[in-house]
N, C-alpha and C positions, 0 to 999 in steps of 0.2 A: 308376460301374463298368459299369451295363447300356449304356451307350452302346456298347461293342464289339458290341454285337448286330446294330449296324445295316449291320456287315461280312456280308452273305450266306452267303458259305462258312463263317465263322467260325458264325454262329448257326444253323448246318444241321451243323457237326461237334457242336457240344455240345448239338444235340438227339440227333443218335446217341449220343455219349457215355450222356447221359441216360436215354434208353430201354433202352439196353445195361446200365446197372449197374440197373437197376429188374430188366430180366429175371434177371441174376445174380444178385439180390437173393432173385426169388420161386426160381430153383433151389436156394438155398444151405436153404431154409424146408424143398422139396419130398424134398432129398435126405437131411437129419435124418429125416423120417418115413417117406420109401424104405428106409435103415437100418435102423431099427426094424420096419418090418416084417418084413426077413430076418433080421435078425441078431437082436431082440429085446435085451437089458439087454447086452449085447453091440456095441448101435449104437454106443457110442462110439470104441471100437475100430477101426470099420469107418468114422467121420469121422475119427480121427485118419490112418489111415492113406489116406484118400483127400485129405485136404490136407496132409501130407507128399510124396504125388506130383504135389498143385499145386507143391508149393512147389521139389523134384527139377526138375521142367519149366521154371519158371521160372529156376531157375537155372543149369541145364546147357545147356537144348534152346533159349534164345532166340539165345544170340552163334551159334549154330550154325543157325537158322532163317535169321535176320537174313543170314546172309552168304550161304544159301542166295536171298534173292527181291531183296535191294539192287540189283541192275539191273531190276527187275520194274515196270513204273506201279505205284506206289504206292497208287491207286484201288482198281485190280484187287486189290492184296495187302490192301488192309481188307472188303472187300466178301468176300473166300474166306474169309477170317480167320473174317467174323460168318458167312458159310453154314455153313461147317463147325461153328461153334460149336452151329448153331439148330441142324443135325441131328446133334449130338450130344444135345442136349435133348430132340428129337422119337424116339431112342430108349429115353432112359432109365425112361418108362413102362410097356415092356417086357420092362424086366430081370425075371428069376429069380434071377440067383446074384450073389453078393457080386464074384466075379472080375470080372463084365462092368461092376458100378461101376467098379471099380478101372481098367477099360480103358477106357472111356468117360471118364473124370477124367481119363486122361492126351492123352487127343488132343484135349479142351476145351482144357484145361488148354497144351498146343503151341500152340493155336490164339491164347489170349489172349496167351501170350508172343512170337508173331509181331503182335498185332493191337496193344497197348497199346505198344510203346515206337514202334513206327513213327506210331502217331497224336500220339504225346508232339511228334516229332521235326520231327512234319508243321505244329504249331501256328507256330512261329516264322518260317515261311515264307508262313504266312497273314495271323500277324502281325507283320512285320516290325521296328514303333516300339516300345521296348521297354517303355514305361508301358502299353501295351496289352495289351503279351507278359504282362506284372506283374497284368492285372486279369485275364488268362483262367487263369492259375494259380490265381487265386483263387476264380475260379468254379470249376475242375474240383476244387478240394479243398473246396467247397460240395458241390459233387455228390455225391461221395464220402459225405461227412457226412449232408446228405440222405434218402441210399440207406439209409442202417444204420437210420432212422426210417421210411421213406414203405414202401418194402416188406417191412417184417414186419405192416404197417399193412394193407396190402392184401392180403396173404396170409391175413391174419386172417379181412377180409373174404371172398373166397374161397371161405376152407376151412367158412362158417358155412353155403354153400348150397351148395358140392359138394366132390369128394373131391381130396385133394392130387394127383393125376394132372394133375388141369386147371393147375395152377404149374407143372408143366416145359411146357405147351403155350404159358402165359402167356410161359413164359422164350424160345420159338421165335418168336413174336410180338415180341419185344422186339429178339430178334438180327436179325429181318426187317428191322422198320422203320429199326433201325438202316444196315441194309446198304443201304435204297432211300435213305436221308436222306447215305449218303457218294457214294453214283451221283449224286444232283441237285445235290452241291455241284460248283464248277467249282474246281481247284484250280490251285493256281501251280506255274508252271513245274520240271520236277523236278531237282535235280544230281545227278550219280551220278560217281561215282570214273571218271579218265578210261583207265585201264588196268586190265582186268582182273587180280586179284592172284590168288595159289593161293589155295585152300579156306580152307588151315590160315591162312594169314594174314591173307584177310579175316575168320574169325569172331574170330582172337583181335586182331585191331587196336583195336577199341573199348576192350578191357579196358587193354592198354597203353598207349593216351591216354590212357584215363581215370587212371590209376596213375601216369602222367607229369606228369600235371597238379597243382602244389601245391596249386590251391583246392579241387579234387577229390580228390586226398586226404583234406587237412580235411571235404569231403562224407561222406567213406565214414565217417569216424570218427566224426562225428555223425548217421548212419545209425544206425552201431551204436548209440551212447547214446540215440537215439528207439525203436528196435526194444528195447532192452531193459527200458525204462519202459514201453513201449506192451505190448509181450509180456504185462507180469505182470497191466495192466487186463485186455487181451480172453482172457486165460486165467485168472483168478482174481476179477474180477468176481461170477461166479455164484457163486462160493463165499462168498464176501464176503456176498454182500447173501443169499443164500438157507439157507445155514449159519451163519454168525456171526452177521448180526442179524437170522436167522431171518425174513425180509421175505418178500411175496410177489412171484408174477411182474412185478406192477407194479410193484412196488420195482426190480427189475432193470432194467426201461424206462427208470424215471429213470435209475437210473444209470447207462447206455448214452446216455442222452437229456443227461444232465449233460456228459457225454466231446464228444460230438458238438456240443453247444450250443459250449463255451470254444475247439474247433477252428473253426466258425464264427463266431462273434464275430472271430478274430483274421484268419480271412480274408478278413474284411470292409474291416478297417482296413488292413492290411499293403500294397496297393499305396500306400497316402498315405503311410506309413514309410516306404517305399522310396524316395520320391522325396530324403528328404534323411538318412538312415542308415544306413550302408552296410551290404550284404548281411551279410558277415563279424561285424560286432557283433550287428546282430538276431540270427543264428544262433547263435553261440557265448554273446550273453548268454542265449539262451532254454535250450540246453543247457546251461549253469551251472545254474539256477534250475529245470530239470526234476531232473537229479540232486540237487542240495540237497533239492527237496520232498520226492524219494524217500524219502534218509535223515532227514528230518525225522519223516516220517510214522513210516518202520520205528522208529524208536526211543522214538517217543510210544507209537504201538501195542503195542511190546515191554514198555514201561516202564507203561504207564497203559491199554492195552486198547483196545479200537473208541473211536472218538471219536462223537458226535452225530450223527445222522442228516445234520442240514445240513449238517454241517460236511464231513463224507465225501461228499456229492454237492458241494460247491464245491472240495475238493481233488480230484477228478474229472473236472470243469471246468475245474481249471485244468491238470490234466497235458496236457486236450485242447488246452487253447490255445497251451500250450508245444511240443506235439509240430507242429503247426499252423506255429507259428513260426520251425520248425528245415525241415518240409520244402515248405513253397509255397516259398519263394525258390530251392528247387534248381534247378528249371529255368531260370531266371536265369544261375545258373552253368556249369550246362551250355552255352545259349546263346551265349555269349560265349566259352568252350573251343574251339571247332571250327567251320571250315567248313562251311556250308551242306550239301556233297557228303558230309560226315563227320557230320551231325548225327545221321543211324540210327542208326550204331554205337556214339554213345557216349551216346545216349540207352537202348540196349539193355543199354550197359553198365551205367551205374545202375541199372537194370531187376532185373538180372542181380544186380549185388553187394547192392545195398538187400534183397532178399528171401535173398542168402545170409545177413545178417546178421540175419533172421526165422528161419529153419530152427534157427541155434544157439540164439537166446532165444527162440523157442518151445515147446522140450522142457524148455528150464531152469527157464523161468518155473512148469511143472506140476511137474516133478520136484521142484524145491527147496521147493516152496508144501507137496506132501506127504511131503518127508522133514525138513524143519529148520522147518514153519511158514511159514505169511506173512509175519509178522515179520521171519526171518529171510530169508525168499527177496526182499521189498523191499530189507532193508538189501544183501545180494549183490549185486541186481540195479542199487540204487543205486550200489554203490562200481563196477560194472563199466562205467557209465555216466559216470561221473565220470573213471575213466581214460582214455575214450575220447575227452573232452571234454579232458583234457590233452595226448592226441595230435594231434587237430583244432588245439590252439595251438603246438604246433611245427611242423608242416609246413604251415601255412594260413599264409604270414606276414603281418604287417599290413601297411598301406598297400598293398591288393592293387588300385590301380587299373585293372589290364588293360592300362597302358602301359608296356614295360622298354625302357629302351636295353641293343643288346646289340651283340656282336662279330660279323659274317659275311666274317671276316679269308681263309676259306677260299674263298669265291666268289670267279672274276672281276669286275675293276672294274664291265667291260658286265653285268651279270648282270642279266635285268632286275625282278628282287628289289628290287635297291637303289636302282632308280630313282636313278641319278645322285648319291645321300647319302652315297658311300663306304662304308666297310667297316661302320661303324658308325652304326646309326642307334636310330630308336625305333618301332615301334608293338604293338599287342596281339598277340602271338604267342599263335598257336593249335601244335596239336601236328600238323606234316607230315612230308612229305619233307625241307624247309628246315630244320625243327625237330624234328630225332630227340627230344632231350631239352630240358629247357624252358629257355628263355636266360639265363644268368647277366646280372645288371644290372651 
């Protein structure tokens, strides 16, 4: 898998990557304890509502970003992305009042919804061969995984010889080298759409591909079934381990540490699957087998109470691995949807709907957890999971190769679409001008 490293660009974007989610990592540490010092027993309130305005940004502000800078060097547009980012960081040591949180989260907050789906979008042009495309998915949901361990780790460290102010400087530092390490890569050549379109129609084009596209469909739907099993861990975790079995903070590590391990573990293995099992059954069986556990759990737990220590950090592990398994292979299918020139946009569109479908099972996840129980709020969140997983097998049909024979009975013969194959030919339709709506076989 490290062999892709020896791509230069490739091993110079995921060290940005990397120093970028370390710094996000120590701000997420700096900005809990920024809270609490204005807001006092009250802090929570004042992170709920500043990642509910991550989450607004990310879903409203990216298709509308995106179609704002899509003719822009793409360079340029990562580089402002992390400047902006760092001196949003390099103010928040300064805040007095809870409002200026809230304003400062929301221009971060634009900022990564302009910076992460254009980096997503950026990879497949770096890496063109798709087993390679397959192993740096896998490393970026390593990173990921990583971050939720390395930098609470080091924020620890840190915070033992000075004051949480020096993590938002850390987190400036991180967006820096991020931005000097996208400047020294050399990147490939850029496509951009060959006509400019209006406003309204470039920011909303991604989402209409994407919603055009049957495998992407089945994405969204197994979006949602990951987002609402994943929701009820990173929201009901701490309750879990620090109320119910009354553990300490280190008990919580594991079990953040357990989530984290089974998503790596499977992102380890998943490029070698992929080579001989199709995207669509990895997915769809890992989403079967997330929702099952769900309801497995809820009903053991309703019926018979907490289970074993062990036993609750290995079903932990394994939600990690399954959630793992539903979303490394997404970029894969994006990939193979759309043109080179259209890969921003519908890369921002996943961006875009995957975090709508966090907004809804995010509030569920705490609400239901404290009005009907844990118990209860798994078993919901399992059965809503599992219908989503129903809808992913109707519109995702099988034998989804990427090649349909279809009809372009409405072109002329000379068209040079059909290269001389008449009306009717075959290959992977993506979603264009050619292809308003996706081709009947």
């Amino acid at each position: 898998m490290l062999s892709i490293l020896r791509n230069p660009t490739y091993a110079k974007l995921l060290a940005a990557q990397v120093v970028a989610l370390v710094g996000t990592g120590l701000l997420t540490v700096a900005l809990g304890l920024l809270a609490f010092d204005l807001a006092g027993v009250n802090a929570g309130i004042v992170l709920g509502v500043a990642y509910t305005i991550k989450m607004v940004a990310y879903v409203g502000l990216s298709p509308l970003a995106q179609a704002l800078v899509v003719r822009l060097p793409r360079k340029g547009v990562l580089i402002a992305a992390d400047l902006v980012r760092g001196g949003v960081a390099l103010c928040l040591p300064f805040v007095t009042e809870v409002w200026q949180i809230y304003a400062l989260i929301f221009v971060l907050q634009t900022a990564s919804a302009v910076f992460t789906p254009a980096y997503q979008a950026l990879l497949p042009d770096v890496l063109p061969d798709e087993r390679e495309y397959t192993r740096a998915l896998s490393l970026s949901r390593m990173a990921y995984d990583l971050e939720n361990v390395t930098s609470p780790a080091i924020a620890g460290l840190l915070l033992s010889v000075t004051g949480y102010s020096t993590l938002f400087l850390g987190t400036v530092v991180g967006f820096a080298v991020s931005a000097l390490l996208v400047f020294a890569a050399v990147l490939p050549p850029q496509s951009v759409p060959k006509a400019q379109q209006p406003f309204l129609h470039r920011a909303t084009r991604g989402i209409r591909m994407y919603l055009a596209t049957p495998r992407l469909r089945g994405l969204l739907s197994l979006n949602f079934a990951a987002a609402a099993i994943s929701a009820f861990v990173i929201v009901n975790t701490v309750v879990l381990v620090r109320g119910s079995f009354e553990g300490a903070e280190t008990d919580l590590a594991w079990a953040v540490g357990a989530y984290g391990a089974g998503s790596m573990c499977v992102a380890l293995i998943l490029p070698k699957v992929l080579e001989s099992v199709a995207d669509r059954l990895v997915m769809i069986t890992a989403g079967v087998l997330l929702a099952c556990t769900m309801l497995v759990a809820a009903l053991a737990t309703g019926l018979a109470g907490l289970p074993p220590w062990p036993l609750f950090l290995l079903v932990w592990a394994l939600f990690g691995a399954l959630y793992s398994a539903i979303l490394t292979p997404a970029g894969r299918l994006l990939r193979r949807s759309a043109f080179p020139e259209d890969r921003p946009v519908l890369f921002t569109a996943q961006f875009a709907l995957s975090h709508a479908c966090w907004l809804v099972t995010y509030p569920m996840a705490g609400v239901l957890g404290a009005w009907i129980g844990l118990p209860g709020a798994m078993g919901v969140l399992g059965v809503m999971a599992a219908l989503a997983i129903v809808v992913a097998l109707r519109v995702w049909p099988t034998g989804d190769t990427g090649i349909i024979a279809h009809d372009h009975s409405d072109l002329p013969a000379d068209h040079p679409h059909l290269h001389g194959t008449g009306p009717i030919h075959a290959h992977a339709p993506r979603h264009d001008n050619l292809h308003p709506n996706w081709p009947a076989a």
